[in-house]
PDB file with SEQRES, HELIX, SHEET and CRYST1 records, atoms N, CA, C and O in Angstrom:
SEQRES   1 A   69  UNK UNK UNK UNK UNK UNK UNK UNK UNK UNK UNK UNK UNK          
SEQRES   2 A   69  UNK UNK UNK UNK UNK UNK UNK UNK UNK UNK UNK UNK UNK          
SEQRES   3 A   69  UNK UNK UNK UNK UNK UNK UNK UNK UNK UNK UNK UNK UNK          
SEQRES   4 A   69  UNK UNK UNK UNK UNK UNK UNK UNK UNK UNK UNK UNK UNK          
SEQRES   5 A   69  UNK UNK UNK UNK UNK UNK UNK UNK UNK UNK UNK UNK UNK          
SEQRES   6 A   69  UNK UNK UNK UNK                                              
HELIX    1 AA1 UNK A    2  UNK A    6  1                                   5    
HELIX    2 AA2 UNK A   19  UNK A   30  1                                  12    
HELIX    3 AA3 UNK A   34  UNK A   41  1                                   8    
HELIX    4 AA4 UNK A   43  UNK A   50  1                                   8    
HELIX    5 AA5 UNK A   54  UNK A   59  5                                   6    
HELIX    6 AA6 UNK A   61  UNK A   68  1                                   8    
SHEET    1 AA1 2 UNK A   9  UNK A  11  0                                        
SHEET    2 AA1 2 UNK A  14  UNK A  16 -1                                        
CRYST1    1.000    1.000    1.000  90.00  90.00  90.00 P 1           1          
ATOM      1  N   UNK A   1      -6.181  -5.504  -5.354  1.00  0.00           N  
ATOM      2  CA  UNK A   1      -5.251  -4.608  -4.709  1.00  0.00           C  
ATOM      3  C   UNK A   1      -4.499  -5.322  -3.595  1.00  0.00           C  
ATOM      4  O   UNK A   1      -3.280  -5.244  -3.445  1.00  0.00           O  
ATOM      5  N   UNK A   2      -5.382  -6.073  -2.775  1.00  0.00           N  
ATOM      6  CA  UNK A   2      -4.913  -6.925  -1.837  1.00  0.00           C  
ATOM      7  C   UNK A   2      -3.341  -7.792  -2.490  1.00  0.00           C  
ATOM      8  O   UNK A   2      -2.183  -7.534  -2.165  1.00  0.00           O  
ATOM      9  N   UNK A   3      -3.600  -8.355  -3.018  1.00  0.00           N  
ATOM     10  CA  UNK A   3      -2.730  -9.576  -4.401  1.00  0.00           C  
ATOM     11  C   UNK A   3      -1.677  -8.588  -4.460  1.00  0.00           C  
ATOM     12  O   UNK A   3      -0.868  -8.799  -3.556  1.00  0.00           O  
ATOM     13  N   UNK A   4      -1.373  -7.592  -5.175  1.00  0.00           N  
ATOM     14  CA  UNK A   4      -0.065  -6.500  -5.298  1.00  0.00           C  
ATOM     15  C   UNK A   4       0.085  -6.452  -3.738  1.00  0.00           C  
ATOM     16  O   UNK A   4       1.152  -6.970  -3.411  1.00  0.00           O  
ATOM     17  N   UNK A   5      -0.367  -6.170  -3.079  1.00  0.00           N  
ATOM     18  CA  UNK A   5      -0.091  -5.484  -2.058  1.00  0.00           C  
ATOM     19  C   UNK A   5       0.766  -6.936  -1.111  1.00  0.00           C  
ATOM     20  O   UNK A   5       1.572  -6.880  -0.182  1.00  0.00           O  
ATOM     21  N   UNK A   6       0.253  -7.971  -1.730  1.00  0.00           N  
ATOM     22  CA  UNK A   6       0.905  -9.094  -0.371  1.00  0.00           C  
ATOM     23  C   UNK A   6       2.002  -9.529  -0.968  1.00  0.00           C  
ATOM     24  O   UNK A   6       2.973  -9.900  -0.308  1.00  0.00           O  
ATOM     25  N   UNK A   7       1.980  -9.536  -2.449  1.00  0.00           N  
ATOM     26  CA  UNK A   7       3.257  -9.829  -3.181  1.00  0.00           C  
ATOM     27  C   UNK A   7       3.913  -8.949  -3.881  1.00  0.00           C  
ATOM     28  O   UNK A   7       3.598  -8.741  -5.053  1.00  0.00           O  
ATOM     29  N   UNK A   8       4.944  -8.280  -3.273  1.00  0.00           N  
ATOM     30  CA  UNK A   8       5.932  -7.179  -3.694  1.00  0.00           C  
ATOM     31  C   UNK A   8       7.157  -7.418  -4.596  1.00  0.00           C  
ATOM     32  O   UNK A   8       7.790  -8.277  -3.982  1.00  0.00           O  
ATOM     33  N   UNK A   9       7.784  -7.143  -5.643  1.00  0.00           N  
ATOM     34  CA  UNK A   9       9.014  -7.605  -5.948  1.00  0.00           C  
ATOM     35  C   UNK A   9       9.947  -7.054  -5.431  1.00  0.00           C  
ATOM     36  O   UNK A   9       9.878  -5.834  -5.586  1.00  0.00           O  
ATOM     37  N   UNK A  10      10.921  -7.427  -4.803  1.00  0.00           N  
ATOM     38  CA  UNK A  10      12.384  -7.304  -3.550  1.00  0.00           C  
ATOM     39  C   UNK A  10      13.366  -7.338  -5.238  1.00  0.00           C  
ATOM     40  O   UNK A  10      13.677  -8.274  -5.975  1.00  0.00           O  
ATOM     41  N   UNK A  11      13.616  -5.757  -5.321  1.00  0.00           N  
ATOM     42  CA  UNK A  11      14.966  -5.879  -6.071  1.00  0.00           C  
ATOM     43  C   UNK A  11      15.942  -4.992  -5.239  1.00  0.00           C  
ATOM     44  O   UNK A  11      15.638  -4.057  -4.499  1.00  0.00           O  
ATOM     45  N   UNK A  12      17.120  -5.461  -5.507  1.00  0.00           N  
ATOM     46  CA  UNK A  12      18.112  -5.192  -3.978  1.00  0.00           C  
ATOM     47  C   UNK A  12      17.811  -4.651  -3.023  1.00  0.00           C  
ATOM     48  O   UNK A  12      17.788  -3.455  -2.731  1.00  0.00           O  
ATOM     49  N   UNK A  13      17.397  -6.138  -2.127  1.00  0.00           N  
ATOM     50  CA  UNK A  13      16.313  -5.910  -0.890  1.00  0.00           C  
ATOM     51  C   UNK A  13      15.442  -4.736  -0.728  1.00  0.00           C  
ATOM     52  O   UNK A  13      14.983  -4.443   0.376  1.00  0.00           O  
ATOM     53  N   UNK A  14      15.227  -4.134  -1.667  1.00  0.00           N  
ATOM     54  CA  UNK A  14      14.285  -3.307  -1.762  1.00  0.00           C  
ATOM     55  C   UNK A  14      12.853  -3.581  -2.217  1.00  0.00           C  
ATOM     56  O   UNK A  14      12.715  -3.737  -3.430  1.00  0.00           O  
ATOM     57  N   UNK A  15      11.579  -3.680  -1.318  1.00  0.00           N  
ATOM     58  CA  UNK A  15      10.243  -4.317  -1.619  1.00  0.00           C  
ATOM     59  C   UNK A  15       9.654  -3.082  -2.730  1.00  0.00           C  
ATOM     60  O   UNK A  15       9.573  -1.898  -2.402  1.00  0.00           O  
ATOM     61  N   UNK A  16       9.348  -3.503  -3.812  1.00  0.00           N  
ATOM     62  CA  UNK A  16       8.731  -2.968  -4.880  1.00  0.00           C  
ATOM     63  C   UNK A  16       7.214  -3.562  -5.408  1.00  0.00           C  
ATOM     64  O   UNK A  16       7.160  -4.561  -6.125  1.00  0.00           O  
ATOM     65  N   UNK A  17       5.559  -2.564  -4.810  1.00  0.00           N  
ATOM     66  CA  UNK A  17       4.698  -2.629  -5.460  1.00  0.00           C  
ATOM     67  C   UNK A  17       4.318  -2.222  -6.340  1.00  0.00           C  
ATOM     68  O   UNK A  17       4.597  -1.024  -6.366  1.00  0.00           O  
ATOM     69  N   UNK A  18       3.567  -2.646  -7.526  1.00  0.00           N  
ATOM     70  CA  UNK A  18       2.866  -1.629  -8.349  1.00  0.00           C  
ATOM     71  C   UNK A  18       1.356  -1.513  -7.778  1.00  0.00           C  
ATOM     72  O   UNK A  18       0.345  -2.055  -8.224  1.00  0.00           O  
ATOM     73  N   UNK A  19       1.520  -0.473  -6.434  1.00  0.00           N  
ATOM     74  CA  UNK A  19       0.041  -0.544  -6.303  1.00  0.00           C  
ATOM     75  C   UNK A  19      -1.037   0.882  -6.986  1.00  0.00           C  
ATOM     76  O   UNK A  19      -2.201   1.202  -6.746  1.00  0.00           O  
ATOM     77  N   UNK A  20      -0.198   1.341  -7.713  1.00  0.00           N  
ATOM     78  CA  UNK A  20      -0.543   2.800  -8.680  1.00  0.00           C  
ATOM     79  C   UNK A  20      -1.461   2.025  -9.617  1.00  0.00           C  
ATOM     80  O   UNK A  20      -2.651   2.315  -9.488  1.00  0.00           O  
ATOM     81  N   UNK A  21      -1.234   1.311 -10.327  1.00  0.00           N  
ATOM     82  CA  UNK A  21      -2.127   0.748 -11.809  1.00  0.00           C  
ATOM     83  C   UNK A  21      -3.455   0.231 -11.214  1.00  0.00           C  
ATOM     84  O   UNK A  21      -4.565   0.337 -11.735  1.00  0.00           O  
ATOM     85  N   UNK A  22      -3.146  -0.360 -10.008  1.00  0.00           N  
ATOM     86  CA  UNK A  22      -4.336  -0.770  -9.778  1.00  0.00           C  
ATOM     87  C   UNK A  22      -5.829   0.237  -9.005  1.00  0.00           C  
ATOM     88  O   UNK A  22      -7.056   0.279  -9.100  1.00  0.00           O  
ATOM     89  N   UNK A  23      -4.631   0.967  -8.196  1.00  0.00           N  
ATOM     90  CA  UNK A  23      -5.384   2.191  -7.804  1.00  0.00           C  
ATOM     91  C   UNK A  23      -6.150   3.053  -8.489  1.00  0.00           C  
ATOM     92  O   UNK A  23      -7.103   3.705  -8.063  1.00  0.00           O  
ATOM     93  N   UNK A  24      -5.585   3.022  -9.830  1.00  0.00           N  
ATOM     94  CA  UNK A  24      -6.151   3.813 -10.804  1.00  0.00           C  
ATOM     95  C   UNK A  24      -7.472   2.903 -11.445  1.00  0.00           C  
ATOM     96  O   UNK A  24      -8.559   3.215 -11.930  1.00  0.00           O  
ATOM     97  N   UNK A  25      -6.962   1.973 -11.251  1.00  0.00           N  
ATOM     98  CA  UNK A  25      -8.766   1.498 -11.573  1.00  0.00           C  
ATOM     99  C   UNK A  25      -9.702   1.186 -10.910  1.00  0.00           C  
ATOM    100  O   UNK A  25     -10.808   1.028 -11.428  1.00  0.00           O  
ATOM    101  N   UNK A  26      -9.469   1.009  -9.492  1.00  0.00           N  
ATOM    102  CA  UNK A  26     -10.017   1.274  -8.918  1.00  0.00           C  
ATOM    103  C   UNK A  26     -10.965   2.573  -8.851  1.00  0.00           C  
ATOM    104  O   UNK A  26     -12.183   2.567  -9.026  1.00  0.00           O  
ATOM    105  N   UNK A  27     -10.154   3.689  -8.564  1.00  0.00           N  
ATOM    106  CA  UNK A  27     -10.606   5.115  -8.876  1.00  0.00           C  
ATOM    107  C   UNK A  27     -11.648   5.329 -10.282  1.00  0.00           C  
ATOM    108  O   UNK A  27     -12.777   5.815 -10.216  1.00  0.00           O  
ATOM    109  N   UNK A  28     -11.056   4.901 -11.400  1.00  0.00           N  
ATOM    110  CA  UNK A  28     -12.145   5.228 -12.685  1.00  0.00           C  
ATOM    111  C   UNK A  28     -13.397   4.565 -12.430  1.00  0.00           C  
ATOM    112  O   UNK A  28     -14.536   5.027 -12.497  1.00  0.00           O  
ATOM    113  N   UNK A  29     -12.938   3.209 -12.077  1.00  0.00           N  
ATOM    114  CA  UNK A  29     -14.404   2.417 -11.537  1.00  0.00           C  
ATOM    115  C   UNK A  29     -15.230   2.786 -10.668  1.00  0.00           C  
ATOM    116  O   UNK A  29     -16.341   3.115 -11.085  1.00  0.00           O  
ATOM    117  N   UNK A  30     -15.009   2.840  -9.439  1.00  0.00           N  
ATOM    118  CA  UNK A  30     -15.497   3.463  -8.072  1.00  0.00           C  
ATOM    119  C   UNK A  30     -15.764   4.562  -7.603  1.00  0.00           C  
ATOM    120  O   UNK A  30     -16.828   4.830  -7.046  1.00  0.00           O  
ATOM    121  N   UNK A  31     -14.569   5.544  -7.817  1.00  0.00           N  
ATOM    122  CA  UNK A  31     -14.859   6.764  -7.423  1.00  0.00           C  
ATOM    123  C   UNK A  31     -13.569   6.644  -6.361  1.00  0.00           C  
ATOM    124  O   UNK A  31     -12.855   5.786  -5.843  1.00  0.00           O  
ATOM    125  N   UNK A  32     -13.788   8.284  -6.394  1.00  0.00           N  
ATOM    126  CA  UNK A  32     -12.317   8.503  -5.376  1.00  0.00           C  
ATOM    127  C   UNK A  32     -12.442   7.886  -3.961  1.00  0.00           C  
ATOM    128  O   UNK A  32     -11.437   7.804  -3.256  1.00  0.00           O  
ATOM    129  N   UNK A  33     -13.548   7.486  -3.562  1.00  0.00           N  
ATOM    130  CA  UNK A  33     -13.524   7.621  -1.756  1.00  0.00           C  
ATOM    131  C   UNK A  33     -13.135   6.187  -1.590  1.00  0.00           C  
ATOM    132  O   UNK A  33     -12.419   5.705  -0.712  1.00  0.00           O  
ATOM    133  N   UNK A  34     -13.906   5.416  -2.878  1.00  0.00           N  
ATOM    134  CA  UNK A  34     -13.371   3.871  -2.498  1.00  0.00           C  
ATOM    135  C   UNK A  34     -11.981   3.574  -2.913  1.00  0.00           C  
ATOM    136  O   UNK A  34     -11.513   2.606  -2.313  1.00  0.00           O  
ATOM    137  N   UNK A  35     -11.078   4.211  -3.889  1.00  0.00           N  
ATOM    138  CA  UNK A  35      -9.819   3.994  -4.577  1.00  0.00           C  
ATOM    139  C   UNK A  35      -9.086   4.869  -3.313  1.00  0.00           C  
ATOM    140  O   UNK A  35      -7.890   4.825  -3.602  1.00  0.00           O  
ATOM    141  N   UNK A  36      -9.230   5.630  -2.070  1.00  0.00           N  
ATOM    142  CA  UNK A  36      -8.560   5.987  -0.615  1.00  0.00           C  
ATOM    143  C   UNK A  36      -8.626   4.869  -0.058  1.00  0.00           C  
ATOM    144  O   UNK A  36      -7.704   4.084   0.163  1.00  0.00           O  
ATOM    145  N   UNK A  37     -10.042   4.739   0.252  1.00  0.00           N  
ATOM    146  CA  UNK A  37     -10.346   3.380   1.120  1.00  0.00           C  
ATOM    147  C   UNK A  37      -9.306   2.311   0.957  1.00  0.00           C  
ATOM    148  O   UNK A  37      -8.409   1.987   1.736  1.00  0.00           O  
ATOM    149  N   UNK A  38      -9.667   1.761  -0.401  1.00  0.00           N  
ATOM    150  CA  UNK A  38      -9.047   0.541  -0.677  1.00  0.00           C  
ATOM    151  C   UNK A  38      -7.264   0.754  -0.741  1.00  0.00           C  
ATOM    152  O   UNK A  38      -6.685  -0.287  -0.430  1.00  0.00           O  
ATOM    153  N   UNK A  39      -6.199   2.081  -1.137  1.00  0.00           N  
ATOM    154  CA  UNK A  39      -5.450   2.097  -0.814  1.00  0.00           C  
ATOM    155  C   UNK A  39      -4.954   2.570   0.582  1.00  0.00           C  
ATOM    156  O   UNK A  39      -3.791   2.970   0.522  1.00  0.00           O  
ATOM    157  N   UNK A  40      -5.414   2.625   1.615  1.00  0.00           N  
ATOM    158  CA  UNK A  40      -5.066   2.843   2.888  1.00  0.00           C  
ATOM    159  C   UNK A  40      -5.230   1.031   3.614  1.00  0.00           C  
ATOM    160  O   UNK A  40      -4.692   0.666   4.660  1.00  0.00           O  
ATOM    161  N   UNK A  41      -5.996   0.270   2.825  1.00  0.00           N  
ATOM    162  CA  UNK A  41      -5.881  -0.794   3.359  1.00  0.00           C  
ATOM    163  C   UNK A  41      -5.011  -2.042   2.559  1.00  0.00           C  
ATOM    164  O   UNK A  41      -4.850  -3.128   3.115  1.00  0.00           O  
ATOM    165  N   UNK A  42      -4.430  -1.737   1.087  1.00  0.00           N  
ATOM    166  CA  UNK A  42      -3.726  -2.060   0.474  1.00  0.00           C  
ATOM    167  C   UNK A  42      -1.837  -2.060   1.550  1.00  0.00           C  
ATOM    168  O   UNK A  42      -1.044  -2.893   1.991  1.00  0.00           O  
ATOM    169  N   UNK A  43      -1.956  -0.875   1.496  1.00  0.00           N  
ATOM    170  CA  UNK A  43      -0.687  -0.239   2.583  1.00  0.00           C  
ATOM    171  C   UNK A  43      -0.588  -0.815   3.489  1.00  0.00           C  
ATOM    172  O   UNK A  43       0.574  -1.128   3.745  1.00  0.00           O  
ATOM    173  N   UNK A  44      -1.664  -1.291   4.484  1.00  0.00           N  
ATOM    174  CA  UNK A  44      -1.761  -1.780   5.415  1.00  0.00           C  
ATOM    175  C   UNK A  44      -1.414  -2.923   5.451  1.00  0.00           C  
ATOM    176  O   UNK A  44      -0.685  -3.485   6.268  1.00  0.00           O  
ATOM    177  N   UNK A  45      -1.988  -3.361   4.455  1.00  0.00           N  
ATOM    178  CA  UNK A  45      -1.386  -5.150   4.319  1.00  0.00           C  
ATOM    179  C   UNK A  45      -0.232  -5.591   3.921  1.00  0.00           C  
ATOM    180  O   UNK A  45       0.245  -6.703   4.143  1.00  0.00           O  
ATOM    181  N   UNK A  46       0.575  -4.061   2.875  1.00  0.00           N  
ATOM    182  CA  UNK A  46       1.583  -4.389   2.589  1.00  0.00           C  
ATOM    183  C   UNK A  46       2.556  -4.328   3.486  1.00  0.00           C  
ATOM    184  O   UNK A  46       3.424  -5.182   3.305  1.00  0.00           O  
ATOM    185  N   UNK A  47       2.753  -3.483   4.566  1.00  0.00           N  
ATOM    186  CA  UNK A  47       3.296  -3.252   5.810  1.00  0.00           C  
ATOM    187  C   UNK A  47       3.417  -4.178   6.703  1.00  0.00           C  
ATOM    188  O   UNK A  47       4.451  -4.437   7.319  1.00  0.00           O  
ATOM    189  N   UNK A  48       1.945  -4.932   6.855  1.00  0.00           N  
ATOM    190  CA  UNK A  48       2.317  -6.033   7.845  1.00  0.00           C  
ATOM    191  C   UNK A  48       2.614  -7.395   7.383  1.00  0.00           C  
ATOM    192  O   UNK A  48       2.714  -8.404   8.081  1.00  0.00           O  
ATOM    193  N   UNK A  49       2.768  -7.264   5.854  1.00  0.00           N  
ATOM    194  CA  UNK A  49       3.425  -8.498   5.224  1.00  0.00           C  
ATOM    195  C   UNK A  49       5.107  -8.327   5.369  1.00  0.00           C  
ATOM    196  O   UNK A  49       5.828  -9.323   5.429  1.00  0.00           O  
ATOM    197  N   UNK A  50       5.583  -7.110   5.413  1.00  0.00           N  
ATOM    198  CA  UNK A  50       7.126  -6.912   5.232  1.00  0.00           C  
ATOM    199  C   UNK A  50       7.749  -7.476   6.807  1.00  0.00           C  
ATOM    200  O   UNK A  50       8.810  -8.039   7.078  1.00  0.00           O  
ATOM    201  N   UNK A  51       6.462  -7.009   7.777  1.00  0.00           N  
ATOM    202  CA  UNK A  51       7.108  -7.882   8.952  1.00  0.00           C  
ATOM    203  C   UNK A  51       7.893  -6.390   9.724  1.00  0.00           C  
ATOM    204  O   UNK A  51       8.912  -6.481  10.410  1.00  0.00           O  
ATOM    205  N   UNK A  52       7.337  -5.366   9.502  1.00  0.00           N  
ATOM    206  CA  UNK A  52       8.285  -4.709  10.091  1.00  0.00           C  
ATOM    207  C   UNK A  52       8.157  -4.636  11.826  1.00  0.00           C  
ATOM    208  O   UNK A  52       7.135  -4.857  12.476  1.00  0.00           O  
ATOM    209  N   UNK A  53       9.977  -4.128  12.539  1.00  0.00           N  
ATOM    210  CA  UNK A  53       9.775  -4.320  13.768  1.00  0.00           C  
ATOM    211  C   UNK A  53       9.520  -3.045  14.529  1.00  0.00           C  
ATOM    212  O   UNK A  53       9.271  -1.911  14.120  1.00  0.00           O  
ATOM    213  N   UNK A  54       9.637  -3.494  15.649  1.00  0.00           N  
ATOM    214  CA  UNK A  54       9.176  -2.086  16.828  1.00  0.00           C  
ATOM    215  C   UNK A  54       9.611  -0.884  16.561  1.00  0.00           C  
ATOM    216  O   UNK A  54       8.818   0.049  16.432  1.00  0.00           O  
ATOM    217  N   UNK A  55      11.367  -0.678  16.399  1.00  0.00           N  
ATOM    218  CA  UNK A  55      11.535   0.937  15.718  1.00  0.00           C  
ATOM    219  C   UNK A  55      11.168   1.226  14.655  1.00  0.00           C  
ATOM    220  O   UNK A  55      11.373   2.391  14.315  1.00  0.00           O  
ATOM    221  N   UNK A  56      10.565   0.420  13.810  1.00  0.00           N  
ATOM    222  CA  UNK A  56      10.177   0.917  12.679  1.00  0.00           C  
ATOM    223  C   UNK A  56       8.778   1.596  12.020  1.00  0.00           C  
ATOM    224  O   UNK A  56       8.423   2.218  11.019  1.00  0.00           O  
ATOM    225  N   UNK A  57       8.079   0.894  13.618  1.00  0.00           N  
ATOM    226  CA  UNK A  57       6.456   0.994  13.697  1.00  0.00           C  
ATOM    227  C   UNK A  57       5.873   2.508  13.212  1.00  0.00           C  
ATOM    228  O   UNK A  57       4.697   2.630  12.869  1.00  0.00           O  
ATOM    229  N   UNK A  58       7.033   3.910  13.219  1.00  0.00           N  
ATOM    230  CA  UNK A  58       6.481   4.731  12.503  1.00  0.00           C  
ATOM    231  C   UNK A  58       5.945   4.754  10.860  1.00  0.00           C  
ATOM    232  O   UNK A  58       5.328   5.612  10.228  1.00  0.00           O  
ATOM    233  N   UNK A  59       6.411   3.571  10.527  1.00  0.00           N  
ATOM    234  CA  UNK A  59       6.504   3.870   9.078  1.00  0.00           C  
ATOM    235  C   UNK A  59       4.574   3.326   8.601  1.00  0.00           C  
ATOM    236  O   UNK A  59       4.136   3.183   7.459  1.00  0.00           O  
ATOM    237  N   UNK A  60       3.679   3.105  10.147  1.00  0.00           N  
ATOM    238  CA  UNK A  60       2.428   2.661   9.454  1.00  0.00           C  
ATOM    239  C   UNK A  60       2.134   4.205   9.359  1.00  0.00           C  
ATOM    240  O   UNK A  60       2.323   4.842   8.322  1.00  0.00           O  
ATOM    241  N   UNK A  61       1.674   4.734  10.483  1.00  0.00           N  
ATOM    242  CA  UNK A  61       1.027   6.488  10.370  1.00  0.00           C  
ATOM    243  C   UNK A  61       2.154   7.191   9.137  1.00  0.00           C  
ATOM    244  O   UNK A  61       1.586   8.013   8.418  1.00  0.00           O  
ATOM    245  N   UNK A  62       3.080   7.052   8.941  1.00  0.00           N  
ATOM    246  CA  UNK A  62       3.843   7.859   7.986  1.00  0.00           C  
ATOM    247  C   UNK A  62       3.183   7.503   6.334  1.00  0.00           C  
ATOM    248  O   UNK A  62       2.953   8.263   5.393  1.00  0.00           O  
ATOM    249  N   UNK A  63       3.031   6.163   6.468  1.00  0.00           N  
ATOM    250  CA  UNK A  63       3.070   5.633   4.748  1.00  0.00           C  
ATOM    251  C   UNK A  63       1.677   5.999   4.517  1.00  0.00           C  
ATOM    252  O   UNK A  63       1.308   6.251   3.370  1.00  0.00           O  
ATOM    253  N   UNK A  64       0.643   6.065   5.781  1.00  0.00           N  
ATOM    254  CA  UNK A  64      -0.841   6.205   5.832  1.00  0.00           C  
ATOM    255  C   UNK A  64      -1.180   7.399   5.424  1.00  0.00           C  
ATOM    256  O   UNK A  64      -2.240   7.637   4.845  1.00  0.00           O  
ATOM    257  N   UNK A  65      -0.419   8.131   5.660  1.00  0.00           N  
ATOM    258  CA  UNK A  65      -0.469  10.137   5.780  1.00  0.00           C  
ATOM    259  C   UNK A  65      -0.233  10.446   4.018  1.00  0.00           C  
ATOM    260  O   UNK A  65      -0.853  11.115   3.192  1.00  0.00           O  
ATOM    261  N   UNK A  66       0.942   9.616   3.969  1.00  0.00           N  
ATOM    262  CA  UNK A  66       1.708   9.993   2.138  1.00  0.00           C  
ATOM    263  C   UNK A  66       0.705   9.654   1.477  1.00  0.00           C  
ATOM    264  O   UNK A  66       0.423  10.537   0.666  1.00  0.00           O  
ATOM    265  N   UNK A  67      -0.213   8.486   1.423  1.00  0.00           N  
ATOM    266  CA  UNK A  67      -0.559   8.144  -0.071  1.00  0.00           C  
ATOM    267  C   UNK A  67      -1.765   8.465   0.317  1.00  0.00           C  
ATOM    268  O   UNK A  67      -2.442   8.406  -0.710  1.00  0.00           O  
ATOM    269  N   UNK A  68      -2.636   8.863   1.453  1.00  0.00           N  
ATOM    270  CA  UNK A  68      -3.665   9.506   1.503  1.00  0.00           C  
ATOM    271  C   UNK A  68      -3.887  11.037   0.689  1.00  0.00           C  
ATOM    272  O   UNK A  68      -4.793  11.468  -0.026  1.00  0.00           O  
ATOM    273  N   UNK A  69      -2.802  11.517   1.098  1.00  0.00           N  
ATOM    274  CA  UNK A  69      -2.711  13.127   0.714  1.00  0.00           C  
ATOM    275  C   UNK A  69      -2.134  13.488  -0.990  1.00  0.00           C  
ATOM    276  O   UNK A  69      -2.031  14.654  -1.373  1.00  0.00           O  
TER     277      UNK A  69                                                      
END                                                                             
């Protein structure tokens, strides 16, 4: 999950993961609490790989909230 998550494909400058396929196996394998786990820290890494700056710093609690729920 980490691996998707640090390498995104940028199609018109737009960062594109597939971190769904992997999530999902995660989940069949594990169980739901570790396929949260592991995507709240997937996100995380993908976020601070994009480099984002100070006004943008809402987008960690925002992206954290979406794919949790």
């Amino acid at each position: 999950m980490f691996f998707v998550s640090v390498m995104p494909m940028v199609i018109n400058n737009t960062p594109i993961f597939l971190l769904q396929w992997v999530s999902m196996a995660v989940y069949l394998t594990f169980g739901l609490l570790a396929e949260m786990i592991m995507v709240q820290l997937g996100i995380l890494v993908f976020l601070l790989r994009l480099k984002i700056q100070k006004d943008q710093l809402f987008r960690l609690p925002l992206n954290s909230l979406l794919f949790f729920t």
